[in-house]
C-alpha positions in Angstrom: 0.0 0.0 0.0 0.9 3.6 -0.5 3.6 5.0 2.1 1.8 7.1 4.4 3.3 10.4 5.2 1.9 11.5 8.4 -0.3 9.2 10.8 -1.6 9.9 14.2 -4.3 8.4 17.1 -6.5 10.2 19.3 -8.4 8.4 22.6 -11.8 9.5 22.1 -11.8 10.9 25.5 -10.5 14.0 26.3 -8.3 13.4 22.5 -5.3 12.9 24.1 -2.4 11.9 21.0 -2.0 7.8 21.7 0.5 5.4 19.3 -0.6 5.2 15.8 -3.4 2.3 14.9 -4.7 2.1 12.0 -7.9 1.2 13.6 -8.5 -1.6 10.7 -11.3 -4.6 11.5 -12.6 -3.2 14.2 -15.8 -2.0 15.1 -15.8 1.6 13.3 -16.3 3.6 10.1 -13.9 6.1 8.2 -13.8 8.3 5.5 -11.1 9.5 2.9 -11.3 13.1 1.4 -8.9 14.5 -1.0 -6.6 17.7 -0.1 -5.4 20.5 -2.7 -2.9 23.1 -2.4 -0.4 24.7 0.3 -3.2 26.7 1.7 -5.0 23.1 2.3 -8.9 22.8 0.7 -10.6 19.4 1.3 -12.6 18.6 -1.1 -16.5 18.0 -0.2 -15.3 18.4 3.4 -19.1 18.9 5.0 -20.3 15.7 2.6 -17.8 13.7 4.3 -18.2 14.7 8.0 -21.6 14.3 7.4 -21.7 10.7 6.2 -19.0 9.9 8.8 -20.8 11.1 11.7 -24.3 9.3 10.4 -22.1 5.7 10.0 -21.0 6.3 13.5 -24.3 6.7 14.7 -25.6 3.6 12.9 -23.1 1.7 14.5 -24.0 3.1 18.0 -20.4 4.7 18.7 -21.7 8.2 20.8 -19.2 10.1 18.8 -19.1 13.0 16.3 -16.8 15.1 14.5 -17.1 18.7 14.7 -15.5 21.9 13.3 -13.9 22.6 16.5 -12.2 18.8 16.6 -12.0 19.0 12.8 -9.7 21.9 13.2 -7.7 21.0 16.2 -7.1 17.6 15.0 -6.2 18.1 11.8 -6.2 21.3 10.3 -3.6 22.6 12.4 -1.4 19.6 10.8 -1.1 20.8 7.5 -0.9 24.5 8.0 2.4 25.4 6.0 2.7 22.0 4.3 2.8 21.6 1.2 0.4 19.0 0.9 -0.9 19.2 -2.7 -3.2 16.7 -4.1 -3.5 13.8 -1.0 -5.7 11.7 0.5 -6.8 12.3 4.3 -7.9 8.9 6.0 -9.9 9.7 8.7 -11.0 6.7 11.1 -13.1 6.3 14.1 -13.7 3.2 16.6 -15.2 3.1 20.0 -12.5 3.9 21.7 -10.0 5.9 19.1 -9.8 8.8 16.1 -7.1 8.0 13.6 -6.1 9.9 10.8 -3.5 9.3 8.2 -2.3 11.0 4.8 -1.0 9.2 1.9 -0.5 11.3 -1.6 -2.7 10.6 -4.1 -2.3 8.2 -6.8 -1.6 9.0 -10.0 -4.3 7.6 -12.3 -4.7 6.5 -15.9 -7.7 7.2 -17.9 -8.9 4.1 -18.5 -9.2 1.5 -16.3 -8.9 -2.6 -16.6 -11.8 -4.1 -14.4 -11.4 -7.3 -12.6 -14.8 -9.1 -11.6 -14.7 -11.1 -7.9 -17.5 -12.3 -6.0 -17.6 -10.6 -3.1 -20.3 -8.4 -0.7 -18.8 -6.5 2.4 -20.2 -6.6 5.8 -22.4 -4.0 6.3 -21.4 -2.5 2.8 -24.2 0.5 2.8 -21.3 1.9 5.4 -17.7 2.7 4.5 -17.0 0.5 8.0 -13.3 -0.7 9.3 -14.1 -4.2 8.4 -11.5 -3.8 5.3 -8.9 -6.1 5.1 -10.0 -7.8 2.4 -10.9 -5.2 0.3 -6.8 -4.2 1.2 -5.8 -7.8 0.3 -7.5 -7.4 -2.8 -5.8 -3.7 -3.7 -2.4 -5.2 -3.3 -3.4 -7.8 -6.1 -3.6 -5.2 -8.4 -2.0 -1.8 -10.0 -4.5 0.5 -8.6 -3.6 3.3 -10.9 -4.9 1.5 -14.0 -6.7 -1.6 -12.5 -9.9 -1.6 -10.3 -11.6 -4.7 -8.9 -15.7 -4.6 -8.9 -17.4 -6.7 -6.4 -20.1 -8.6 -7.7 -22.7 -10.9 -5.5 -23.5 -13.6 -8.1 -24.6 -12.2 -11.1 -25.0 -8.5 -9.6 -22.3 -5.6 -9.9 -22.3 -4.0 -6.9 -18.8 -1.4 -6.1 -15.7 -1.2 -7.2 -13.0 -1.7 -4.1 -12.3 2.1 -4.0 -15.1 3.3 -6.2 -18.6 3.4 -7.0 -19.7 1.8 -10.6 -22.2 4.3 -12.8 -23.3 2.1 -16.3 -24.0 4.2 -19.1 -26.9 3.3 -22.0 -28.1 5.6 -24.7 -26.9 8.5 -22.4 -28.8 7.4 -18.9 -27.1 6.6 -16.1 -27.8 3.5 -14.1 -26.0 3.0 -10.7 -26.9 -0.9 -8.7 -29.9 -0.5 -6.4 -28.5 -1.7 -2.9 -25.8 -3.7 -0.9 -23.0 -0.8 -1.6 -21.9 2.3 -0.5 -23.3 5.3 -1.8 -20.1 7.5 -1.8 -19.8 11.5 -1.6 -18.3 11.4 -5.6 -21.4 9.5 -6.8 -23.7 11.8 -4.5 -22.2 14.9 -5.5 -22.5 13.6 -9.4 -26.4 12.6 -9.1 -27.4 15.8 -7.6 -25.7 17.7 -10.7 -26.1 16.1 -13.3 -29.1 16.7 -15.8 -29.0 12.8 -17.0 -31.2 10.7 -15.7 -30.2 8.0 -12.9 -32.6 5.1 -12.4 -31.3 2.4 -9.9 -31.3 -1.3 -11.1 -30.1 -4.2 -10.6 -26.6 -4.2 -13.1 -26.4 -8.0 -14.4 -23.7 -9.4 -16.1 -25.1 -10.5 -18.6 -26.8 -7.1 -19.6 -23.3 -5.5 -19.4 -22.7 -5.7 -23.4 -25.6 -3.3 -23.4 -23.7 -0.8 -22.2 -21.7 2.3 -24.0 -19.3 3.1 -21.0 -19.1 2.2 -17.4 -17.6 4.9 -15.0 -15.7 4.5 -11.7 -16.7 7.5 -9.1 -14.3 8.0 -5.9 -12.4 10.3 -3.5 -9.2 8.7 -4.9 -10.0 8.5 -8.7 -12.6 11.2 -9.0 -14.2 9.8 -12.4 -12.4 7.3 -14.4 -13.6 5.1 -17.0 -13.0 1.4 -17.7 -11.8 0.6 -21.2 -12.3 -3.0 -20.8 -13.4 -6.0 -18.7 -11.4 -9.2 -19.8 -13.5 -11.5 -18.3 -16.9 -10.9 -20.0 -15.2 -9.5 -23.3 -16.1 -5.9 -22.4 -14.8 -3.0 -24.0 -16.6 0.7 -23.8 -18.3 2.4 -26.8 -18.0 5.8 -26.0 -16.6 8.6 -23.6 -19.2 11.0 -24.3 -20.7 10.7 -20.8 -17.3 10.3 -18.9 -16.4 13.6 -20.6 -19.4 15.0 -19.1 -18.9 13.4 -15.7 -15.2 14.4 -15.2 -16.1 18.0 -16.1 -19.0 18.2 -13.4 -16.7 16.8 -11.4 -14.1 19.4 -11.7 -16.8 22.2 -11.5 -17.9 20.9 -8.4 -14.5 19.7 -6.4 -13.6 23.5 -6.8 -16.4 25.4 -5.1 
């Protein structure tokens, strides 16, 4: 995995620094949101904190971030750094806050997909239950390879990504058992296309013009190909479209 650059634990109470722990497989959720520039600008900060805060909740942790812990805990870290174009791992447990920062993966265009069957636990939250989606990313180049989880015969997320299919210039996005990411959100409240939620079958995937990947990490890529159904995308009209929203969007 990608060397992380600075890393550093919290006790929940009273926040008092602790050794590092990545807080993986335990009971917990996290998010990961993208930095730009020396004077530092997360990107979809609020959409983040929100959905982080909501997970924690789900899971019954009585914890929430706020701007005041937002700032003192992290903020304050990357004042005079210059910390252009990362990715900030925040995690939370029951009993710790960890944060880590890794620098963001140069990405190719197109993407190779690689089809397992798999579902994670919980998988509407973005929990710490994760090591084998990180067994799976060391398989794999991530800057030019994704792997999509499928339950059977259903698509459901990519590891590090949400999956949007594209048909005669509608978007269609798998109706449950994944997690509906702050990239796919921000995307679906923008964008004049219509998004109907189905059930995205293997079978039906030579139907399909393009099929888009949507994440923190990635922003919006495209595959170019899927090897093991014989794949390969029609178009990049809608990807176009998509990575320009996108870039509208991630600047506000």
């Amino acid at each position: 995995m990608e060397k992380k650059l600075l890393k550093k634990s919290f006790q929940l109470k009273g926040l008092k620094e602790i050794p590092y722990d990545s807080l993986w497989n335990t009971k917990g959720a996290f998010t990961t949101i993208r930095i730009l520039g020396r004077k530092p600008k997360f990107i979809f900060l609020n959409e983040h904190i929100k959905n982080l805060n909501e997970s924690l909740n789900e899971l019954n942790i009585n914890f929430s971030i706020n701007t005041k812990i937002f700032k003192n805990l992290f903020i304050n870290n990357f004042v005079n750094k210059n910390y252009y174009n990362y990715l900030l791992r925040i995690a939370v447990n029951e009993k710790k806050i960890s944060f880590d920062l890794r620098k963001k993966l140069t990405t190719k265009k197109f993407f190779k997909g690689i089809l397992i069957n798999y579902r994670r636990k919980n998988s509407h939250i973005k929990n710490l239950h994760y090591i084998k989606i990180l067994n799976l990313l060391e398989s794999i180049n991530s800057s030019y390879e994704e792997v999509i989880i499928c339950e059977k015969d259903k698509l459901l997320e990519g590891c590090t990504t949400n999956i949007v299919c594209v048909k005669n210039k509608t978007l269609y996005i798998p109706k449950k058992n994944y997690y509906f990411g702050i990239t796919l959100k921000i995307i679906k409240k923008n964008t004049k296309r219509k998004v109907i939620k189905t059930n995205i079958l293997k079978k039906n995937l030579k139907f399909f013009d393009e099929i888009l990947l949507l994440g923190s990490g990635k922003g919006v890529v495209a595959l170019n190909n899927i090897p093991q159904l014989n794949w390969k995308n029609k178009s990049q009209v809608i990807y176009n479209e998509l990575q320009a929203l996108y870039k509208l969007h991630s600047k506000k």
